[in-house]
ROFISE-478360 format. One line per field, with one value per residue (C-alpha): residue number from 1; chain; y, z, x. Coordinates in steps of 0.001 Angstrom, whole numbers, plus 524288, in hexadecimal, padded with zeros to 5 digits. Layout:
N
bator	(NUM; ...) .
pafi	(A; ...) .
north	(Y; ...) .
up	(Z; ...) .
east	(X; ...) .
END
This chain:
499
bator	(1; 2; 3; 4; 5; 6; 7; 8; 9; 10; 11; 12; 13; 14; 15; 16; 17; 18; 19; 20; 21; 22; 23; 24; 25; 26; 27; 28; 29; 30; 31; 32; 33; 34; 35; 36; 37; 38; 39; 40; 41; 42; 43; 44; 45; 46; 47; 48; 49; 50; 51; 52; 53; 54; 55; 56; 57; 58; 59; 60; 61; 62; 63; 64; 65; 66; 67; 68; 69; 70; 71; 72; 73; 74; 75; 76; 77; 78; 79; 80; 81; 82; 83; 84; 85; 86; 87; 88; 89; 90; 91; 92; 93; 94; 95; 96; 97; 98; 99; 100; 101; 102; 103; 104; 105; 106; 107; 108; 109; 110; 111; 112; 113; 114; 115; 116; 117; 118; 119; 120; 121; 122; 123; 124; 125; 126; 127; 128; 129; 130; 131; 132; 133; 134; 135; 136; 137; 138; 139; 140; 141; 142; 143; 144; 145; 146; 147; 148; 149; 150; 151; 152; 153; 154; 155; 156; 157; 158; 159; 160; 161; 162; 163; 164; 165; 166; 167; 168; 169; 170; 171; 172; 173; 174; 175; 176; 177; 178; 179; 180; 181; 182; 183; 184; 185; 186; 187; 188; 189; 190; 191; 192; 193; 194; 195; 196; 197; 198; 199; 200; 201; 202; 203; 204; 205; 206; 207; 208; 209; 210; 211; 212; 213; 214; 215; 216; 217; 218; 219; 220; 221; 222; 223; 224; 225; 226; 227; 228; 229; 230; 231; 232; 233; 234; 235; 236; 237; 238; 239; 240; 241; 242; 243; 244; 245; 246; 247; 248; 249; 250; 251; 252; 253; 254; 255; 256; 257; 258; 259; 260; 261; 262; 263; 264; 265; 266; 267; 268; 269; 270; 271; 272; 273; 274; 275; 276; 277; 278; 279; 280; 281; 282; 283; 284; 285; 286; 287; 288; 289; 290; 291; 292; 293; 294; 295; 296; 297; 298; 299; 300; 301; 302; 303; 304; 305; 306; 307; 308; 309; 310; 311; 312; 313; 314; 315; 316; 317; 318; 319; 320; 321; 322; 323; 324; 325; 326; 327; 328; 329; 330; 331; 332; 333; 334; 335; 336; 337; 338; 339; 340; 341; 342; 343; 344; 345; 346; 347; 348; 349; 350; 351; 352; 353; 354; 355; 356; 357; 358; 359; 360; 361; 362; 363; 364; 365; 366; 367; 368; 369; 370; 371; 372; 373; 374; 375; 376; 377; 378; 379; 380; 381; 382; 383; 384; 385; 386; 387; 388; 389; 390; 391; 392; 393; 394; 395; 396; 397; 398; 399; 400; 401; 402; 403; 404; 405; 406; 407; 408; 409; 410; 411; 412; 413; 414; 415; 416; 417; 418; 419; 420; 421; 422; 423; 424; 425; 426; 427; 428; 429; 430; 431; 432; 433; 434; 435; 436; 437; 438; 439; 440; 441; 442; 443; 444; 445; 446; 447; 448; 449; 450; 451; 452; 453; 454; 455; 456; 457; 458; 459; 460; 461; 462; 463; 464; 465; 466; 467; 468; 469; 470; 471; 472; 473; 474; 475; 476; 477; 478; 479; 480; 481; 482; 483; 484; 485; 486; 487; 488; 489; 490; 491; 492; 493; 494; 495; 496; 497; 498; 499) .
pafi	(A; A; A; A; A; A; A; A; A; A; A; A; A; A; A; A; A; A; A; A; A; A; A; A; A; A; A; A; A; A; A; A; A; A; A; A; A; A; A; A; A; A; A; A; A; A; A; A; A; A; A; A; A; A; A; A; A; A; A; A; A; A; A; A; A; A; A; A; A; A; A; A; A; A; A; A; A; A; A; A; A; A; A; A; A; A; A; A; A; A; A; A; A; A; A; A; A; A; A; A; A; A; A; A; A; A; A; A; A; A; A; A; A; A; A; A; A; A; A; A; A; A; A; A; A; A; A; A; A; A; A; A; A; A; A; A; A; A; A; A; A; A; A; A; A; A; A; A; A; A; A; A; A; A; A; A; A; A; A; A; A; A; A; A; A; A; A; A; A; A; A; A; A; A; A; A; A; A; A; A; A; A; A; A; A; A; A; A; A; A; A; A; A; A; A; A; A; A; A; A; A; A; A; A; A; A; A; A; A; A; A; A; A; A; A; A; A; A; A; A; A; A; A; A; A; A; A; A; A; A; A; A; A; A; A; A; A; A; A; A; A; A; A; A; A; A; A; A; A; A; A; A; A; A; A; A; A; A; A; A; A; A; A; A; A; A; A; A; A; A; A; A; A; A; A; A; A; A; A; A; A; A; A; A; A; A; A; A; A; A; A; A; A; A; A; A; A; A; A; A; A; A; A; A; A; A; A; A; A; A; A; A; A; A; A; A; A; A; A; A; A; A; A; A; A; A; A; A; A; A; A; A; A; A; A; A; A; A; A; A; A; A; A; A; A; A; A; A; A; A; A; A; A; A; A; A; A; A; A; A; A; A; A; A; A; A; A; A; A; A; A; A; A; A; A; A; A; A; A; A; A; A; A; A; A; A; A; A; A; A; A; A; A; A; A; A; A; A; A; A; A; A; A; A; A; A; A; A; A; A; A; A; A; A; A; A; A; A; A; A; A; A; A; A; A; A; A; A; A; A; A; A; A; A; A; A; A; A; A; A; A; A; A; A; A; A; A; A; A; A; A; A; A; A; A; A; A; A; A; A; A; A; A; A; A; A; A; A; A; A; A; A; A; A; A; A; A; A; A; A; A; A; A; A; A; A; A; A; A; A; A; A; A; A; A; A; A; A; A) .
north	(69483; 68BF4; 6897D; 691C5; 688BE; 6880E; 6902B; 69C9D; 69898; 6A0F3; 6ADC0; 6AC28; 6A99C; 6B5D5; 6BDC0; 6B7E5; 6BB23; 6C934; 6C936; 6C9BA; 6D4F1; 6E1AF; 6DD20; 6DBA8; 6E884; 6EEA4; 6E971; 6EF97; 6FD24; 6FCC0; 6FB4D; 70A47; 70D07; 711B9; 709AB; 708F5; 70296; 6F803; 6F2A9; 6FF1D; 6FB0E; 6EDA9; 6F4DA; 6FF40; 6F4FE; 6EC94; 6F753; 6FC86; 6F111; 6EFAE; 6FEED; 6FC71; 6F12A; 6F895; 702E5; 6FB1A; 6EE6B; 6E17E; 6D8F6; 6D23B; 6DC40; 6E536; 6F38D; 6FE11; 70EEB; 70ED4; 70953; 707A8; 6FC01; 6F0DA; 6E493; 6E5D7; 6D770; 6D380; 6C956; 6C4EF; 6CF8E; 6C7E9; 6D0ED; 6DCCB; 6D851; 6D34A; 6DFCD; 6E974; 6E161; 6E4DB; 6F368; 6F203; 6ECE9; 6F423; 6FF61; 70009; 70786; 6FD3F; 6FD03; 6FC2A; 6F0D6; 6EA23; 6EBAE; 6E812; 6DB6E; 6D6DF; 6D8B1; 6CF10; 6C64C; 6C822; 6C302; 6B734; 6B527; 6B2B2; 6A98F; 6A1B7; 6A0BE; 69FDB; 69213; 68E03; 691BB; 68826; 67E54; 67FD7; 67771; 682DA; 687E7; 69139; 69A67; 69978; 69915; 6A639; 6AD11; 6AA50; 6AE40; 6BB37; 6BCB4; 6BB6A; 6C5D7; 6D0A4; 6CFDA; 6DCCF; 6D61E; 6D23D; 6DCC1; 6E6F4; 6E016; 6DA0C; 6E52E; 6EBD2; 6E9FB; 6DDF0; 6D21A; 6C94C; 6C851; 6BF88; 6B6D4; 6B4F6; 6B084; 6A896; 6A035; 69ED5; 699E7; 69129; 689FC; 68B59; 682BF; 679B9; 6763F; 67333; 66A85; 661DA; 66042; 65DB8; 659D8; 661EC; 667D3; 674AB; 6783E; 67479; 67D0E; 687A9; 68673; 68697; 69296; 69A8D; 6972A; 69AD0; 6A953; 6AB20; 6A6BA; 6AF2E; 6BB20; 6B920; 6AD0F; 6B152; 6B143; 6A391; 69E84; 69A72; 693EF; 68B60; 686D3; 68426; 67C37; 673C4; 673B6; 66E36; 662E6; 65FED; 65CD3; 65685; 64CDE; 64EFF; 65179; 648CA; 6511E; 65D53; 6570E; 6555F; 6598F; 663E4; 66A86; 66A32; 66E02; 67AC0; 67EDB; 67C01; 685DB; 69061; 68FC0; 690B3; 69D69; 6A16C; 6A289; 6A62A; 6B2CD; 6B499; 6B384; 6BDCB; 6C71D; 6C60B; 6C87A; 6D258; 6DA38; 6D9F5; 6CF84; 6C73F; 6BF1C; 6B473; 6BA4E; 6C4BC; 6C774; 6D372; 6C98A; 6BFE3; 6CA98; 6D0B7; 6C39F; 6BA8B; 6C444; 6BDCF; 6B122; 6B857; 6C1F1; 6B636; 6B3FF; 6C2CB; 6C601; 6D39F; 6CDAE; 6C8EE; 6D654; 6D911; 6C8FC; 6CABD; 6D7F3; 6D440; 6C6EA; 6CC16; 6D8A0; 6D70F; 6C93F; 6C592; 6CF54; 6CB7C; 6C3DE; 6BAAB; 6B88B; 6B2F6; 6AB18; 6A5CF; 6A18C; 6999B; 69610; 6904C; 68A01; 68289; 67DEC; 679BF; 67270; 66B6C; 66B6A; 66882; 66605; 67192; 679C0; 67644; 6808E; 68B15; 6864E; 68388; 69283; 695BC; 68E0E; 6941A; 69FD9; 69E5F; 69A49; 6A42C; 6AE0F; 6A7A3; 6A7CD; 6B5CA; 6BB8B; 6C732; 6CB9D; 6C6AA; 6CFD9; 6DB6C; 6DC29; 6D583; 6D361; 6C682; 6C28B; 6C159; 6B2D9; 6AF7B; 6B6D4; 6AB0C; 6A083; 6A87D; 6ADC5; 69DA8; 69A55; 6A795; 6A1D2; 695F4; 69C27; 6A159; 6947A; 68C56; 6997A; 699F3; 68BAA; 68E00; 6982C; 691C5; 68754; 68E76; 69A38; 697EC; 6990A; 6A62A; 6AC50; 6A5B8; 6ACD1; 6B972; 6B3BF; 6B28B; 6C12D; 6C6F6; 6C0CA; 6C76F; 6D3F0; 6D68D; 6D0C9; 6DC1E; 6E6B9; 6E242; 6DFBE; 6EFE8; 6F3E3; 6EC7C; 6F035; 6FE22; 6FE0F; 6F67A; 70103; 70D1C; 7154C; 71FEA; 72B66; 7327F; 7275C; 729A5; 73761; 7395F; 72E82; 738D8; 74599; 73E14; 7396D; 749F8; 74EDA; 742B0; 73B4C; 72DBE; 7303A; 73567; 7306A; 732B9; 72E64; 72C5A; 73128; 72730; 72686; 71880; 7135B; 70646; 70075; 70E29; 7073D; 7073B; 70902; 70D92; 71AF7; 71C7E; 712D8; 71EB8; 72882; 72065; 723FB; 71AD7; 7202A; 71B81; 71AFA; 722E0; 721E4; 73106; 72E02; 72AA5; 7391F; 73CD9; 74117; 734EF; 72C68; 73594; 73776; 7278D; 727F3; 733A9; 72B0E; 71E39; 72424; 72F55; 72BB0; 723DB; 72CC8; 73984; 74128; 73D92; 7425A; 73FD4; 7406D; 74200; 74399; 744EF; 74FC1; 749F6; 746AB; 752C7; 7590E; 7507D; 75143; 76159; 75F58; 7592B; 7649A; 75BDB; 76629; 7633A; 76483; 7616F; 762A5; 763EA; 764B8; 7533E; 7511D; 755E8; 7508D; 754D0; 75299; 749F0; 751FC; 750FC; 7602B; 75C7F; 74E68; 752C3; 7617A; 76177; 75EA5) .
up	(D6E56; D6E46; D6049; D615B; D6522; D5BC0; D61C7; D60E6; D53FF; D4BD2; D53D6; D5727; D4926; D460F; D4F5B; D49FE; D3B36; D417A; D47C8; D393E; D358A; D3B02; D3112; D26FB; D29E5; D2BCF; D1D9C; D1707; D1E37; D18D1; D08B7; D0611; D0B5B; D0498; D01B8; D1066; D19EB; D1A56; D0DEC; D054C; CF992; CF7EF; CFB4D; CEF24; CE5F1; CE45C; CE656; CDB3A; CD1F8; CD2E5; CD22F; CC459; CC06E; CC1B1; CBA17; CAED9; CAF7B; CB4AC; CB2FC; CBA82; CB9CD; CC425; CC40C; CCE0E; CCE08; CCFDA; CC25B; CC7C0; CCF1E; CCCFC; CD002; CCCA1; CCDB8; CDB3A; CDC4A; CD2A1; CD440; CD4C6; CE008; CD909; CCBFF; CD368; CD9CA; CCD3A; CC88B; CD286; CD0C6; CC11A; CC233; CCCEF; CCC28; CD8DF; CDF02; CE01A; CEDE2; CF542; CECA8; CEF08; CFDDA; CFC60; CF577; CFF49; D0B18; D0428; D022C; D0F91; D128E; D0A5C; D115C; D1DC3; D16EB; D1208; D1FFB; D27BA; D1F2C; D2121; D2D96; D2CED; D2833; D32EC; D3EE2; D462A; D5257; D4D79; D55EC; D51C1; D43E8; D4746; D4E40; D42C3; D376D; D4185; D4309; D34DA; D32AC; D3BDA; D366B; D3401; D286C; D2323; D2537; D2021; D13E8; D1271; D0E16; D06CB; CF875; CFAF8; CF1BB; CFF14; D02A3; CF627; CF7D8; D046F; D00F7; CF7D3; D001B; D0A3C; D00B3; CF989; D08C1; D08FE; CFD0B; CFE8D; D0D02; D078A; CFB00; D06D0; D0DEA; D00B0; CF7A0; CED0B; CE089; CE1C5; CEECC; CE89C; CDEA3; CE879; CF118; CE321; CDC80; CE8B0; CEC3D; CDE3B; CDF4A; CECD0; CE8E5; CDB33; CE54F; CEF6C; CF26E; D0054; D02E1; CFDE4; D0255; D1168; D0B16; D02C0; D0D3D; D135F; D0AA9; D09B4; D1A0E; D1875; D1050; D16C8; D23AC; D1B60; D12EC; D16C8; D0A21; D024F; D03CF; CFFBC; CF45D; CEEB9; CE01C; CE6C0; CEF27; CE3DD; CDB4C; CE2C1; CE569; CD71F; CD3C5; CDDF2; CD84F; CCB61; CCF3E; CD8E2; CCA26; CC273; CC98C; CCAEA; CBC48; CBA0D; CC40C; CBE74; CB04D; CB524; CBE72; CB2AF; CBBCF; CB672; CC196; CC819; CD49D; CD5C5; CE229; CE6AE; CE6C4; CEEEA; CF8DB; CFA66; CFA47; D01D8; D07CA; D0DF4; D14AA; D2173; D223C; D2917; D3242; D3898; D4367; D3D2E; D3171; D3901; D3DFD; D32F5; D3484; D41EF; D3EE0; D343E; D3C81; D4A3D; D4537; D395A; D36F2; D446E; D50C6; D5BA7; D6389; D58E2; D5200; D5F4D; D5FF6; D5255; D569B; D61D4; D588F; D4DD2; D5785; D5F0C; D510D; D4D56; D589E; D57A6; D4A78; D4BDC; D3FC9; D395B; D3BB5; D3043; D271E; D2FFB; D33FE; D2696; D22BA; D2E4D; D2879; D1B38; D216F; D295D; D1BA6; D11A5; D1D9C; D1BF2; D0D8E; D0C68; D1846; D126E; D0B07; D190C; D216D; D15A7; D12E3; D1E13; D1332; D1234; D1F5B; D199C; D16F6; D25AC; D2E40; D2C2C; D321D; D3E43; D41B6; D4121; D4940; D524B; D5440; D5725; D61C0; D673A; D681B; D6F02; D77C8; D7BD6; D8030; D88C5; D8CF7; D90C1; D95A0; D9F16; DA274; D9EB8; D9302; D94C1; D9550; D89C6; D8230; D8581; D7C73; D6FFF; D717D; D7487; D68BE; D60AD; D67C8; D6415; D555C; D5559; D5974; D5303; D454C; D4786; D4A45; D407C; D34F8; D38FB; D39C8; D2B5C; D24EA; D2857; D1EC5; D15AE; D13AD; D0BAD; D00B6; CFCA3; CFF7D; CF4F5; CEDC4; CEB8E; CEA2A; CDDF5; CD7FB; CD9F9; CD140; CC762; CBDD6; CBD1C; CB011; CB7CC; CB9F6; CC89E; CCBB7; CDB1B; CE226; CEDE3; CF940; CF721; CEC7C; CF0DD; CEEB6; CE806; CDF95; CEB79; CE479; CF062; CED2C; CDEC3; CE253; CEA39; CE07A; CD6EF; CCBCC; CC2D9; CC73C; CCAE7; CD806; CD951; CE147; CE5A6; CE22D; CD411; CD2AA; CC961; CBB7C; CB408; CBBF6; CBAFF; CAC56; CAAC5; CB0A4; CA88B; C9C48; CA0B7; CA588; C9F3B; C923A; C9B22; CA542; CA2B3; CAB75; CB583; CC1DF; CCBF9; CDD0B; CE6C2; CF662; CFB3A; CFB30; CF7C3; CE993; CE87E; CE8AC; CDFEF; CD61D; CD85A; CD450; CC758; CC2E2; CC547; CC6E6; CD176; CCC59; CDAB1; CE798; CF63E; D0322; D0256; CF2EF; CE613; CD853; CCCEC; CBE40; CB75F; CA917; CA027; CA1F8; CAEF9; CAC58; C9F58; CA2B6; C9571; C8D49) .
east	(414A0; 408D7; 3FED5; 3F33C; 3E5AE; 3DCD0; 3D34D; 3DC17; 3E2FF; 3D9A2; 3DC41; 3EA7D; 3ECE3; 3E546; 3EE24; 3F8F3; 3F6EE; 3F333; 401A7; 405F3; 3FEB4; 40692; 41324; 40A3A; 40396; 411FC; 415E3; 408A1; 40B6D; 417CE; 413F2; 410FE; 41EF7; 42AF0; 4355B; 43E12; 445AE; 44FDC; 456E0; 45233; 45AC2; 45406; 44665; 447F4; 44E5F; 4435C; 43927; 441D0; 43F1E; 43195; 43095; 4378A; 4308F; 4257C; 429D3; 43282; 42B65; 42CD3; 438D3; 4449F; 44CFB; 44914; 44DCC; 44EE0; 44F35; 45DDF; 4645F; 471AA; 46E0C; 47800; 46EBE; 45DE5; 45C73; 45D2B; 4523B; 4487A; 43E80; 431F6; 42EC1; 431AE; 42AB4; 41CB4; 41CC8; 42117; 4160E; 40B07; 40C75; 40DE6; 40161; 3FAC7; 40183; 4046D; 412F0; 41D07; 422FB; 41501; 412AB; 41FCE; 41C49; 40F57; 4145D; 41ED6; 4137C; 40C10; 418BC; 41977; 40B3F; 40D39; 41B6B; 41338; 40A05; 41322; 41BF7; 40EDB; 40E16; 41B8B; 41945; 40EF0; 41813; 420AD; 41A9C; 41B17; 41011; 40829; 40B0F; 41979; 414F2; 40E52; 41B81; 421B2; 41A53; 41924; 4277B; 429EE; 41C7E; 425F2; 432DD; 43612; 43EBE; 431F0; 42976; 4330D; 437E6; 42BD8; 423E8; 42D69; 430E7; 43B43; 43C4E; 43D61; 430AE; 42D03; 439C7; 43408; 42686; 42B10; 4373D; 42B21; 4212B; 42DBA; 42E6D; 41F24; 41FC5; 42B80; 42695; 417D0; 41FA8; 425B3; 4194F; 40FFB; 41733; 41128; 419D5; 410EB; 41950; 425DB; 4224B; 41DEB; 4295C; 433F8; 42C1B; 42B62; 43B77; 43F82; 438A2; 43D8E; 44B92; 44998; 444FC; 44F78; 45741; 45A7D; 44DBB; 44C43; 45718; 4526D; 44679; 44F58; 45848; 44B20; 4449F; 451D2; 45372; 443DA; 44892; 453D9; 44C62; 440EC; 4498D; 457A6; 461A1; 45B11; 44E97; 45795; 45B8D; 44FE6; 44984; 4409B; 44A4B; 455AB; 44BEE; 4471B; 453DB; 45908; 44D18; 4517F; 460F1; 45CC3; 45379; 45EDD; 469BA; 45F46; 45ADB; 46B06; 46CDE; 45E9C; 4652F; 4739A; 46C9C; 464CF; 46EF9; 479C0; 48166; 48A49; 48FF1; 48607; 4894C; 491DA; 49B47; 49265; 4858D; 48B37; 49254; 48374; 47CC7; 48672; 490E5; 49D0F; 49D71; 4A544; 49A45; 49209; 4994C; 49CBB; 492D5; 49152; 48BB9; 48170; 47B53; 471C0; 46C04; 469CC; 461CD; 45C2F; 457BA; 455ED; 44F20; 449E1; 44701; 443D5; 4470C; 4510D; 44719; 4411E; 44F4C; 452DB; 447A6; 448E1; 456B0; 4531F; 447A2; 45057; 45A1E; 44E90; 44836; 45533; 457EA; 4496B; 447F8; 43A0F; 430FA; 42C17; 43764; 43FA1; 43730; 43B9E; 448AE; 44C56; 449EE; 45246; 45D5A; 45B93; 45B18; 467B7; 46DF2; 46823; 46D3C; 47AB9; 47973; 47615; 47AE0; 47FB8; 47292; 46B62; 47459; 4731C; 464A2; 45ACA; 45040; 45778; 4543A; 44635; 445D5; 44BA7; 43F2F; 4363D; 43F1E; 4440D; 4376A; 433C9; 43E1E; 43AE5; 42BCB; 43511; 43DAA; 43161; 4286C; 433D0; 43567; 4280C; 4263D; 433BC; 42D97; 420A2; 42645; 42D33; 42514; 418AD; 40E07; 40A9A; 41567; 419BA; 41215; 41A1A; 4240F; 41D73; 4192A; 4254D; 42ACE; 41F2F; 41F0C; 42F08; 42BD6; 421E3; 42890; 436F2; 42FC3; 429CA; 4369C; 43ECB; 4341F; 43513; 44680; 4460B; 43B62; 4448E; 441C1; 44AF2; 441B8; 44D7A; 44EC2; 440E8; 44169; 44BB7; 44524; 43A11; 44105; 44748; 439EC; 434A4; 43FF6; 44043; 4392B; 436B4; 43DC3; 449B4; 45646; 45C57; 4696E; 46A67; 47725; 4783A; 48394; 48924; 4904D; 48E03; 4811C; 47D22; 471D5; 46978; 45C44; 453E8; 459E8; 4520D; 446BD; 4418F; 4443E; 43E06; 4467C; 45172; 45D3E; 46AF8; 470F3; 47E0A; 4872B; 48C94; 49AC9; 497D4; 49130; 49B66; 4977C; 49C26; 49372; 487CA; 48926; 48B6A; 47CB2; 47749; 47C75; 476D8; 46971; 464F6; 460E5; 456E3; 451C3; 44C01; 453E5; 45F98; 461D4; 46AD0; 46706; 46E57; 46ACE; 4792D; 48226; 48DB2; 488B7; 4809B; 48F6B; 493FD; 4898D; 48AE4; 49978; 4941F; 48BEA; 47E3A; 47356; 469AE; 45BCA; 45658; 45A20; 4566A; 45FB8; 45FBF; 46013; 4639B; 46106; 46908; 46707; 47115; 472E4; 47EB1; 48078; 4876C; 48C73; 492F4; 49565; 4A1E3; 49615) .
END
């Protein structure tokens, strides 16, 4: 892939910012929408807290409908508080403003990379197929425009590199201080996230200045400030979620999961979909191996930016392979590098190619490569925004028969996990999650006791008919039903019939 002359820079550049536009476009259409699509529970649980920030008022401990959740402190909700803070103030609905938010996250994300890009001694043209790679990850697009705390970790690892690569070069304490503010929020947001642009700036100063180089005041210092952020958020959350261990054994099981599980192949399903499909598709991925391995093998100035966010990324997925293979959202932070080393692949490719063929049909290449990122990123946006008409459907049939002054416990089908809160974000009511086998009249008056010198009435919903049986059985009467639903009014007539 050649530079572009100077006579046609100004209109091939054009075209290529205009290759940008149909994600962008993609991510605006999608801000009136309903909350959908892959990793629901994360969706409605920060859509949750800025809904109740809203409502109760700003602070850092975040709430959500469903009271019976174990953990509200997940991440330090600077996310959730700027945008609780927009529609305080503009009175505006929350969850088009939290995807309104994260598509301009998203435009500043491609700022930033187009200058590390920069940074990066790459052709343009290369710099280009990158930056349009990382536009059409369906990863990005999808998660990227919908309420996710991600997106901001993201900006701010890129602008942290932005900043630590310009302190190198200059010299100047205002990009130290860029590069160490930025890490710390990132880190504070989401550490995975982080994590690759760490290892990165270390891998940088390595190279530069050798051990010595790592060793030195700046470096120790920046990741002194990171630990401390790292235990301090850990000692807020443990506070905050009524924790008393530092980590407890089902944290580091989520987080971590078991050393053997790297190393069976069937492990390894959900990172090669979430990377060939999502992040990348099966074409690019390949080329961004071949990429990587060539760069490697050349180590060529300018690559070390790039190839030292590969590393980290190869680490951080080693590190926290079990929340990488659970929930792709934590692929995020790895698109950039392999759609570098992709643009990579290609270039060395396409002079092979010319070499051996010919010019013009080298250009065949390049466009195939763009023509399958087109139509996979379509295809992978549309499987990841499936959507589940009947959670909002109930959602709604709730909010006609309730009050926002209403109580509604929510029969669900699994006891594990029950404190799923996309069930009562849609119904827009504080409730509790229950699981069906605790519908006995014990539990249910425990919940009248705890709840109902709060609430102005309590109800209890059920969509199944296994617990509309059981709650029969009790003596619950049904004030509202239909052939799907049924809502019955939790009373101590029926809970304490002796009395």
């Amino acid at each position: 892939m050649l530079e572009s002359s100077p006579v046609f820079a100004g209109p091939r550049r054009l075209a290529r910012g205009l290759l940008l536009l149909p994600p962008l476009l993609v991510m605006t259409a999608r801000i009136p929408s309903p909350l959908q699509g892959h990793h629901l529970f994360r969706q409605a649980h920060v859509a949750a807290n800025i809904d109740r920030y809203v409502a109760l008022g700003l602070s850092l401990a975040p709430r959500t409908w469903n009271l019976d959740v174990p953990f509200s402190l997940f991440d330090f909700p600077a996310y959730q508080l700027l945008v609780a803070e927009l529609c305080r103030r503009l009175a505006l609905p929350a969850l088009p403003v939290a995807r309104a938010v994260n598509v301009l996250v998203f435009v500043l994300i491609l700022l930033v990379y187009g200058l590390l890009l920069g940074r990066m001694r790459l052709p343009s043209t290369q710099r280009a197929l990158a930056l349009l790679l990382f536009a059409y990850a369906p990863i990005n697009v999808f998660y990227l425009s919908s309420p996710m705390v991600d997106g901001l970790a993201l900006l701010a690892a890129a602008v942290s590199l932005l900043g630590w690569v310009k302190w190198e070069d200059a010299g100047k304490p205002g990009f130290y201080a860029m590069s160490l503010s930025a890490g710390v929020l990132a880190t504070l947001v989401k550490n995975p996230v982080y994590l690759p642009t760490l290892l990165a700036i270390v891998w940088l100063r390595f190279r530069a200045r050798g051990l010595r180089g790592v060793l030195g005041l700046d470096l120790v210092l920046l990741v002194a400030a990171l630990g401390a952020s790292v235990l301090w958020f850990k000692l807020l959350s443990n506070a905050v979620n009524g924790q008393s261990e530092l980590l407890s054994a089902w944290e580091g099981e989520q987080y971590f999961g078991p050393a053997a599980e790297r190393l069976h192949p069937a492990s390894w399903g959900p990172i090669l979909f979430g990377l060939g499909l999502l992040a990348l598709n099966p074409l690019t991925l390949a080329l961004a191996l071949a990429g990587a391995g060539l760069a490697w093998r050349r180590g060529k100035a300018g690559h070390e930016i790039w190839m030292g966010l590969l590393l980290g990324s190869a680490v951080t997925l080693l590190v926290f392979f079990h929340r990488c293979r659970v929930h792709s959202y934590y692929l995020l932070p790895f698109v950039l590098p392999l759609a570098v080393a992709s643009s990579h692949g290609l270039r060395r490719l396409t002079a092979w190619w010319r070499a051996r063929v010919g010019r013009r049909s080298s250009r065949v290449l390049p466009a195939a490569v763009i023509g399958v990122t087109l139509v996979s990123s379509w295809l992978g946006v549309q499987n990841m925004s499936i959507a589940e008409p009947w959670l909002e459907s109930r959602g709604k049939w709730i909010q006609g028969l309730t009050d926002p002054r209403d109580f509604v416990v929510y029969v669900v089908a699994t006891e594990e996990g029950n404190w799923n809160p996309e069930y009562l974000y849609f119904a827009r009511r504080d409730g509790y999650n229950l699981w069906r086998g605790r519908i006995t009249r014990h539990d249910l008056a425990g919940l009248y006791v705890r709840f109902a010198g709060s609430y102005r009435r309590l109800f209890v919903f059920s969509a199944e008919e296994e617990s509309d049986v059981a709650l029969d059985a009790l003596g619950a009467p049904a004030v509202a039903m239909d052939r799907r639903r049924r809502l019955y009014r939790l009373e101590p007539g029926w809970l304490w019939p002796s009395t």
